[in-house]
VEXDREN-2710 file (C-alpha; in Angstrom, 1 decimal):
% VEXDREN-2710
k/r/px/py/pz
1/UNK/-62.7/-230.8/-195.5
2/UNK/-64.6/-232.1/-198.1
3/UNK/-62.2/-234.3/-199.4
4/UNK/-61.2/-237.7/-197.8
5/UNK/-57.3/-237.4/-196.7
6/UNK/-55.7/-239.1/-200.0
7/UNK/-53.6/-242.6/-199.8
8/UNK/-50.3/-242.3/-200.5
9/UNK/-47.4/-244.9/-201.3
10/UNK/-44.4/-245.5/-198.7
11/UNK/-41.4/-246.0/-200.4
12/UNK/-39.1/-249.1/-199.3
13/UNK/-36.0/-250.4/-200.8
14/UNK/-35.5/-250.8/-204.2
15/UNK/-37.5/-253.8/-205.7
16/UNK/-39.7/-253.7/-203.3
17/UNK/-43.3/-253.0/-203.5
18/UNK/-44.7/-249.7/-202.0
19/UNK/-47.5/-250.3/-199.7
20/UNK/-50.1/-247.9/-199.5
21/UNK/-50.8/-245.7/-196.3
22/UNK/-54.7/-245.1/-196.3
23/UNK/-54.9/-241.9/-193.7
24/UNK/-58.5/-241.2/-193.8
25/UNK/-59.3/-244.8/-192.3
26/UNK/-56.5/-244.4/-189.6
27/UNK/-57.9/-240.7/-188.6
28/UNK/-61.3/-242.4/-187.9
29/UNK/-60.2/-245.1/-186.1
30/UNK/-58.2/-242.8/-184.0
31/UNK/-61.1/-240.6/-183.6
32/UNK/-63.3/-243.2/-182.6
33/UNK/-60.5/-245.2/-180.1
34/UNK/-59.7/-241.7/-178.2
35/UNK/-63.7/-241.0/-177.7
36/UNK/-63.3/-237.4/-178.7
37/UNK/-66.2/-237.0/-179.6
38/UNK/-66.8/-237.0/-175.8
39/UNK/-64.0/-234.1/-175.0
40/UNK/-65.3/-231.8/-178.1
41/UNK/-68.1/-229.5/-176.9
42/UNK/-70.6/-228.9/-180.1
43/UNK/-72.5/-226.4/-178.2
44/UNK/-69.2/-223.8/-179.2
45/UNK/-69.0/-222.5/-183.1
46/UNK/-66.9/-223.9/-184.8
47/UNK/-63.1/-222.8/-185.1
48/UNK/-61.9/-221.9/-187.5
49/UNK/-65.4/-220.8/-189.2
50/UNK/-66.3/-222.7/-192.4
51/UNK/-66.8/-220.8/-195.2
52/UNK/-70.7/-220.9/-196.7
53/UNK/-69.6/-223.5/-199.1
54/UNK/-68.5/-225.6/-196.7
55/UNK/-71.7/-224.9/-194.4
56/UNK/-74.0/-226.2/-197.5
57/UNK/-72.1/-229.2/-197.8
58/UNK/-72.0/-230.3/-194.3
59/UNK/-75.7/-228.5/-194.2
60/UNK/-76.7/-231.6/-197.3
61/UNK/-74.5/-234.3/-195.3
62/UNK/-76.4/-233.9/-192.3
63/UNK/-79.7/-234.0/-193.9
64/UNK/-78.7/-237.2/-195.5
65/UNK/-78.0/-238.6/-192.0
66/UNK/-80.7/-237.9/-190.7
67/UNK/-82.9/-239.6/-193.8
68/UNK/-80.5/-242.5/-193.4
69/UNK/-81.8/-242.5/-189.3
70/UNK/-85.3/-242.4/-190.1
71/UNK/-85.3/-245.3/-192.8
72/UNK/-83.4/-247.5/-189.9
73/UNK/-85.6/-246.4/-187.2
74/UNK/-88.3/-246.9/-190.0
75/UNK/-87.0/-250.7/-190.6
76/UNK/-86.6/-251.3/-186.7
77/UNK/-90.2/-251.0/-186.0
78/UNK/-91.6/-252.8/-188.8
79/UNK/-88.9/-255.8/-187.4
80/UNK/-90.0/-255.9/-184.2
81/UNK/-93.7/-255.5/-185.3
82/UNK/-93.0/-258.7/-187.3
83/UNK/-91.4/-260.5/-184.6
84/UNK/-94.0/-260.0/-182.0
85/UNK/-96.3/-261.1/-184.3
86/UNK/-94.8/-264.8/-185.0
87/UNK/-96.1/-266.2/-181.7
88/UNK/-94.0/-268.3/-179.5
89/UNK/-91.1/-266.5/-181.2
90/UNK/-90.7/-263.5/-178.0
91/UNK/-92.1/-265.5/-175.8
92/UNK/-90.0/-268.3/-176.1
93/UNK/-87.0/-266.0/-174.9
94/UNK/-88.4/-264.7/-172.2
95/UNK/-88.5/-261.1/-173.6
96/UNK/-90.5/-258.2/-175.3
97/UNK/-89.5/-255.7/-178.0
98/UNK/-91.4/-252.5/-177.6
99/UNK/-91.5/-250.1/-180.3
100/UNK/-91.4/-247.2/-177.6
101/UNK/-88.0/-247.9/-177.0
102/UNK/-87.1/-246.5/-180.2
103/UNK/-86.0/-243.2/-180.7
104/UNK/-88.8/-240.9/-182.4
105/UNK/-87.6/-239.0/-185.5
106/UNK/-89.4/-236.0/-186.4
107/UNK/-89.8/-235.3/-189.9
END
């Protein structure tokens, strides 16, 4: 789980050079194309269980996420402060940026 799915070469004719099949890039795309993440209920547990290894990983992935989120929120705000500051700039199409639109992250 840890570990992306590896590339591997498909064979061809002799001669020939063997492309490589990159997996880990087709099982997101997949993933993403079929929306499962709409069909998969992440109010259940988890099955099968991960181990407590695995738990502390995906406990340090998430928290890295969710640093990542608050830096971009972070930089969202501090854009649109900037651009409603240049005058003429909103205005001039017709539109507002409101930093209460933006999701609030706890720390």
């Amino acid at each position: 789980m840890q570990q992306p799915i590896p590339a591997f070469p498909i064979p061809l004719r002799k001669g020939e050079a063997e492309p490589v099949l990159e997996l880990q890039p087709l099982l997101h795309r997949v993933y993403d194309r079929a929306r499962f993440e709409w069909a998969i209920d992440d109010q259940q547990p988890l099955s099968p269980k991960l181990s407590n290894h695995d738990w502390a990983w995906l406990q340090v992935l998430l928290d890295r996420s969710f640093t990542l989120l608050k830096d971009i929120v972070h930089c969202c705000k501090q854009l649109i402060e900037i651009l409603n500051s240049v005058e003429g700039f909103v205005t001039s199409k017709c539109m507002t940026f409101e930093l209460t639109k933006l999701p609030e992250v706890a720390i």
